[in-house]
N, C-alpha and C positions, 0 to 999 in steps of 0.2 A: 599349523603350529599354534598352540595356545599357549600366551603367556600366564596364563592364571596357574596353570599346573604348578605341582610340588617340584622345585631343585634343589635336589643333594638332600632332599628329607623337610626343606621348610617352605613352608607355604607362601609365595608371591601375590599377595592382592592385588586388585586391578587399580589402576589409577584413578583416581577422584580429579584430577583438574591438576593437579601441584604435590609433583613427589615431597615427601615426608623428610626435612632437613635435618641431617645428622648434626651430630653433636661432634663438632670440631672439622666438619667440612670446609674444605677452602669454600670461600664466598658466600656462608650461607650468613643470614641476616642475626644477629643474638633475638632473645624474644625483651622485652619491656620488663623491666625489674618490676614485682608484685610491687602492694602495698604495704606498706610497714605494721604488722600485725600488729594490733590495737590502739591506730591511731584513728579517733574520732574523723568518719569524712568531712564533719562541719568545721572541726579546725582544718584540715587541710584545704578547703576551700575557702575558709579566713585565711590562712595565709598565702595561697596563690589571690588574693582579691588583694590583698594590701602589695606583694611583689609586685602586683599591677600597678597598681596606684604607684608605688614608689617610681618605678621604670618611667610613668608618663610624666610624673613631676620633676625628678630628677632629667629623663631628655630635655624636657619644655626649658631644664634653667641652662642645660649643658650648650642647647642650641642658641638658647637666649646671650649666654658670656660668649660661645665662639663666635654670633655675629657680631656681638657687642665691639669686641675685639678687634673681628675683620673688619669692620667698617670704620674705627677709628683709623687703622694702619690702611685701607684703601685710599680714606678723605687726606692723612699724611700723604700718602706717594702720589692723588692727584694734586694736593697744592707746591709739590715741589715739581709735575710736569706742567704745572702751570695752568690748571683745567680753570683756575675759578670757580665761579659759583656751583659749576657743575662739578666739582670736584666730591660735595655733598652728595649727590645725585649718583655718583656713577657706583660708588659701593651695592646701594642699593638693586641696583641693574645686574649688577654679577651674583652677590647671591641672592636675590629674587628670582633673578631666570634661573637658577640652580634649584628652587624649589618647584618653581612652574611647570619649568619642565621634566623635571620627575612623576612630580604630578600629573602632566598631560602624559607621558608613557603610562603611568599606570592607570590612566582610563581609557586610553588605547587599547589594554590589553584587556581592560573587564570589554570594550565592544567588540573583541575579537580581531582588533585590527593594529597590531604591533609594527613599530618602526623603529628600529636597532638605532636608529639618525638620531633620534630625539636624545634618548639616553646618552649616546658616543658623546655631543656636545655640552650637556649637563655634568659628566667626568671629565671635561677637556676644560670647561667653568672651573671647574673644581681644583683640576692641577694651575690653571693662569690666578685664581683667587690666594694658592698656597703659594705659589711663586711671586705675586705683588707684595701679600703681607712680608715675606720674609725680605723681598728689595724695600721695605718701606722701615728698615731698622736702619738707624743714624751711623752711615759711614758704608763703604765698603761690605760686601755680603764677604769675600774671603780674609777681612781684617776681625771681624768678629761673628763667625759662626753662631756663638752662644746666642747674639741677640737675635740675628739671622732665623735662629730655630726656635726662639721665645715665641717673636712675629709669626712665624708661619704655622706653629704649633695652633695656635685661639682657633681659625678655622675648620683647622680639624674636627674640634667636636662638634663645629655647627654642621660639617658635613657628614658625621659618622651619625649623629641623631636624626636627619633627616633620612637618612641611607637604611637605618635599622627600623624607622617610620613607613619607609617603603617595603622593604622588606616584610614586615609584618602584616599590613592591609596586601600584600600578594598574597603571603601565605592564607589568612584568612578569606580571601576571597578564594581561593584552590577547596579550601574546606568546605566552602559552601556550597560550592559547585562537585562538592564529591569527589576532585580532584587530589591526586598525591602525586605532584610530578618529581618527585627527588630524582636526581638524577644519579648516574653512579660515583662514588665517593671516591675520596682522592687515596687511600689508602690499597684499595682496589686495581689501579691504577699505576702504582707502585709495586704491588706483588703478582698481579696477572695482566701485565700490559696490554697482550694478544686480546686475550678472553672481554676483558672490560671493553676495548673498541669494535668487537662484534658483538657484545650487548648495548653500549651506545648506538651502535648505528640501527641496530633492532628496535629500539623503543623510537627515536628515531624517525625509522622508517614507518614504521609500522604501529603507531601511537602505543605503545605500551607505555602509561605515564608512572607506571608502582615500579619501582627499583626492586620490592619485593616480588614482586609478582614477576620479575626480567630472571631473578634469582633461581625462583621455583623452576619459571619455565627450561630453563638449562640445564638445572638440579635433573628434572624428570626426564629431559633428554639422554643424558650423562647414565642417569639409571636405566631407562631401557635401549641403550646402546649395550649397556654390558650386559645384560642379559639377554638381548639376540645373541649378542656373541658367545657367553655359556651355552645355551642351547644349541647354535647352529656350525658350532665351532669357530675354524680359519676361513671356513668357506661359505663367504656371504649370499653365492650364488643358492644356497641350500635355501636360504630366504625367502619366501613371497612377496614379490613388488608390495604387494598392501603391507605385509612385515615392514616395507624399507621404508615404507612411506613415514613417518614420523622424522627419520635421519632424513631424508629429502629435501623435505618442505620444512626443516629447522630453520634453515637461511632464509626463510618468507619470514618468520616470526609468528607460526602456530604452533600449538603446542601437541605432545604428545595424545590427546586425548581428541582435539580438534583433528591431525592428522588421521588419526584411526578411523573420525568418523565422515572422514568427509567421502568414502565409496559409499556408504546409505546413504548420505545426504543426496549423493549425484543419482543413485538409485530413487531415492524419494522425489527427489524435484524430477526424472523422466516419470515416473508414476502420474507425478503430478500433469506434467504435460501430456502425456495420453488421455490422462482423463479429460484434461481440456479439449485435446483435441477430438476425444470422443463425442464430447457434449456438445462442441461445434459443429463435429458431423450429424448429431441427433437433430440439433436445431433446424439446421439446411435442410433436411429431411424432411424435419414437421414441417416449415417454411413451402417445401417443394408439393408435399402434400395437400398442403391448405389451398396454394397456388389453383392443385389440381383439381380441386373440389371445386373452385372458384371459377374456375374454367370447366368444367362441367356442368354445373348449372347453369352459366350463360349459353353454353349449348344448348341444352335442355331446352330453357327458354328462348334462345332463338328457334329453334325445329317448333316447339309449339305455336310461336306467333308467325313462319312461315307458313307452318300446316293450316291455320286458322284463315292464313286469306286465302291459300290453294283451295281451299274447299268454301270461301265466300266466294270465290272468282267463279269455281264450278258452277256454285250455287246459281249465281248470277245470268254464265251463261246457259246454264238448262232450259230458265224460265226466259229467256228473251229467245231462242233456241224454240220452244214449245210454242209460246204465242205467234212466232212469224210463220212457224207450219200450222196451225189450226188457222191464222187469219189465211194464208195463203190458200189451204184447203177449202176454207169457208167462201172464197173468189173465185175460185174455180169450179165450185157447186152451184153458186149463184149462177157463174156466166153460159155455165152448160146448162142449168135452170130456163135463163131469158132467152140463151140459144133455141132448147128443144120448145119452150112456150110460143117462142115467135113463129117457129116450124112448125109448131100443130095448129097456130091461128094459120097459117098461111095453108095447110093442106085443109086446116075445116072450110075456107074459103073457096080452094081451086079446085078438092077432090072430096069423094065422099069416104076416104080411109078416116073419118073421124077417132074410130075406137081405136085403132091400130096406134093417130098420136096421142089418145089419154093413155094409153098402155106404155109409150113410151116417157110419159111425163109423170106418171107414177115411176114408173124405176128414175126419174131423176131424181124424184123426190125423195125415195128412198134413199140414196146414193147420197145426195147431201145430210139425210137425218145419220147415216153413216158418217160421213166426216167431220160432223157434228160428234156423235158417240168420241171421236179418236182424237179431236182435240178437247176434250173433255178429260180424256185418258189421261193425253199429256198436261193439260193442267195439272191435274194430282199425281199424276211425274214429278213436276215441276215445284207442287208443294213438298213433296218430300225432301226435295232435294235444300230446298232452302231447312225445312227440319233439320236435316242431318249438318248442315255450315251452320245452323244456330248451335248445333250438339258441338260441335269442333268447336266452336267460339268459347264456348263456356268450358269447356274442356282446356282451352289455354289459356284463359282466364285463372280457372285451377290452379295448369302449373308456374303463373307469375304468382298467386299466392303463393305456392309451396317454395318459389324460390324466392320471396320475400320474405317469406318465414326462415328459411334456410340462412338468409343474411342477417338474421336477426339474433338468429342462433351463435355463428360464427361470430356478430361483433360482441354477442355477451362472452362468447367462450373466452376473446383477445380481451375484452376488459377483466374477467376473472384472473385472467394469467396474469396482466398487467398489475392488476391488485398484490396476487400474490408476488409476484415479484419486488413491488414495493413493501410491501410488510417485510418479506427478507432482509431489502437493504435497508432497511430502518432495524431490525434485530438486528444487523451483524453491525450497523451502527452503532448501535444501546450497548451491544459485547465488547464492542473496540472501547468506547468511553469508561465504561466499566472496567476495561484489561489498566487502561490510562491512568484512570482516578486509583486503582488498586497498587500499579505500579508507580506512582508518585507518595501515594502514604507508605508505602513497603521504603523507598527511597529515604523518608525524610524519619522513617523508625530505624535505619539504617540496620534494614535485617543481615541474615548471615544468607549464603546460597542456597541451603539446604530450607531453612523458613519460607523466602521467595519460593523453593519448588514448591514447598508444601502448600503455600498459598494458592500457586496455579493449578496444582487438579484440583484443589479446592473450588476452585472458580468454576474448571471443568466439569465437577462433578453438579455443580452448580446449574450449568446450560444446560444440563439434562433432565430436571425435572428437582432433583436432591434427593430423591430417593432412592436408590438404590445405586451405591458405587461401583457394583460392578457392568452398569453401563457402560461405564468409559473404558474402555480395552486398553491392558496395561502397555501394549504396543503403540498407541496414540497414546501415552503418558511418554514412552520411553522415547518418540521421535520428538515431542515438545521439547524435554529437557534434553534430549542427548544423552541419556545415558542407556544403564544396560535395562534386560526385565525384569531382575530383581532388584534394581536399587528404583524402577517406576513402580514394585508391590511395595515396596517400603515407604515410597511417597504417598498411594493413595491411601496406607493406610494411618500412616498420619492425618492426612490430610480430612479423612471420617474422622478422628478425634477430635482435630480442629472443629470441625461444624457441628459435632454436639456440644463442641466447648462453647458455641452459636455466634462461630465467627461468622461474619457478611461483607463483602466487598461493600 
């Protein structure tokens, strides 16, 4: 169901924030009488400057006679209870503490820290000062009234100028603070009993401090109640929960247009946490992958520096491996040497087989120039092999460079990211201050809603370069402000005339 459609032939616009008060609507607020066509603004501000002036001279004297008064009539009724010297003094103390502590509630209330106590006793001052003056007339208070109410009349206006003193520095400081807390009026109160104490307890509850704005919001209630009901007839079940939702959440104290929006809101804010939660899984991810890199080159590099002494160790033992079998061979040539020598001295001595032992001491000879050849071999066995653990050495030499390098890589890449990430939160730093100082001068020019929007894609169109507005997608216009798509083309496109007009935050 769309409420925007035509009923009965006339067209239903969509709500702005605050249905449009009729003319003669129960409780709607009158608007500010214009100004009096053709009255000079400079007289009219000459004469609000002198009503001033008069207002403060006239309290200052009104306050000045009623204490003047009270204290005469206090210092009478203490020297007849017999105070003495302090009879002078105690006037004083009644209405001083009555100004005091007025005065200390109302800096209580600019620190934000209000105590109904302070007040209660400065009016309880106020009735014992009205009631002393009036016992402080000569005689009986029921023999003579007249004088009874002479007496107690003088404080009056020292209390009513003090009282309209306070009143006024609240009001003003409400104004400064941007505040309008009227509350609901007493006339209101008299013709809708019901209604004004579910508006009181709304503002209330739920800080609404504009009485107008308590108005609107019930006004717009009030109107799209009656038009679900045109549309959907007697039967509310015909409705959509999101339909019903404005009549709902009345009793929170949102309004009809905050109701409607709060399904995208809750739509947008899960977006939003998905996306977070996306970019949290991306991080663990990268986190998990970096890890893994991390742990793969220390692999790397361990198997290299494993491999490097496996094949020094080979290395090692080849050549001590080779030298004990060529010395060994080289021992056992000689000894079958000195054997077969001593044996052919000893046959050239006992027998005459001379030749038979050089025949046999040439093949020793040979025999050793043989095992001589084969540990020769394994020497240059032996230096290869130490070649090849030199080739491994350097080879994992290599890869501790490469994985040095590799670390060198990964901490420029964590300081790049690092970088970038602080440039970020230094933008969105610079954007936040900029949103701040914008939204405090908009504050203190006391714009209208519609200005403030126009100001913000302004801003936005701003983050983007400034060149071209249709950067900003009128969908991220329309979820800033909350409103629909066409009333975010209406803003951005104000908001291009504002920045050729060469506005700048």
């Amino acid at each position: 169901m769309n409420l925007t459609k035509p009923l009965n032939g006339a067209p239903i616009l969509p709500s702005t924030g605050a249905a449009p008060v009729a003319s003669g609507a129960p409780g709607s607020v009158p608007a500010p009488p214009a100004a009096v066509s053709g009255t000079p603004p400079r007289t009219v501000g000459n004469t609000l400057r002198a009503l001033t002036g008069l207002a403060i001279v006239g309290g200052t004297v009104l306050a000045s006679i009623g204490f003047t008064g009270s204290y005469s009539g206090l210092v009478t009724l203490g020297q007849q209870h017999h105070f003495g010297w302090f009879a002078h003094v105690f006037p004083v103390g009644i209405d001083a503490g009555i100004v005091v502590l007025l005065a200390l509630d109302l800096h209580m209330i600019r620190k934000g820290t209000p105590w109904p106590v302070v007040r209660l006793v400065a009016h309880v001052l106020t009735i014992l000062t009205i009631a002393f003056n009036a016992a402080a007339a000569p005689g009986p208070v029921r023999s003579d009234l007249v004088g009874a109410a002479m007496h107690g009349v003088l404080p009056v206006l020292f209390i009513v100028a003090v009282e309209a003193a306070r009143r006024l520095l609240i009001k003003a400081a409400r104004i400064e603070a941007g505040v309008d807390a009227a509350g609901v009026p007493l006339h209101r109160w008299v013709l809708a009993p019901w209604s004004s104490w579910s508006m009181f307890r709304s503002m209330k509850l739920y800080g609404l401090a504009s009485y107008t704005q308590a108005v609107d919001m019930e006004q717009a209630h009030v109107v799209y109640r009656e038009l679900l009901k045109q549309l959907t007839g007697r039967e509310k079940r015909k409705a959509t929960p999101v339909e019903r939702l404005p009549l709902t959440m009345a009793r929170f104290g949102l309004s009809v247009d905050d109701a409607l929006a709060l399904p995208q809101q809750a739509a947008h804010a899960e977006l939003l946490r998905a996306e977070e939660r996306a970019q949290q899984q991306a991080d663990a991810e990268s986190r998990t992958r970096q890890r893994a890199k991390l742990a793969e080159i220390e692999r790397l590099r361990t198997e290299g520096e494993i491999d490097a002494a496996r094949h020094a160790v080979e290395a090692q033992t080849g050549v001590a491996a080779a030298e004990a079998t060529a010395a060994k061979a080289e021992a056992e040539a000689l000894a079958v040497a000195r054997t077969k020598a001593a044996a052919k001295g000893a046959a050239a001595i006992k027998s005459a087989d001379e030749a038979d032992a050089n025949k046999r001491a040439a093949e020793a000879d040979r025999a050793a120039a043989e095992t001589r050849r084969r540990a020769a071999e394994a020497n240059r066995a032996a230096a290869e092999t130490e070649k090849a653990a030199a080739e491994a050495r350097r080879i994992a030499a290599t890869g501790r460079q490469v994985a040095a390098d590799a670390d060198e890589r990964v901490a420029a890449a964590a300081l790049r990211v690092a970088e970038a990430k602080r440039r970020a939160a230094e933008a969105r730093e610079a954007a936040a201050e900029t949103e701040l100082r914008a939204v405090e001068a908009e504050d203190q020019a006391r714009l209208t809603p519609k200005e403030r929007a126009t100001r913000k894609v302004a801003r936005m169109i701003l983050a983007t370069g400034g060149q071209e507005a249709e950067q900003v997608e009128l969908t991220a216009i329309a979820d800033a402000l909350g409103v629909s798509v066409t009333t975010a083309s209406d803003r951005r496109r104000d908001a291009v005339e504002l920045l050729r007009g060469g506005y700048r935050p």
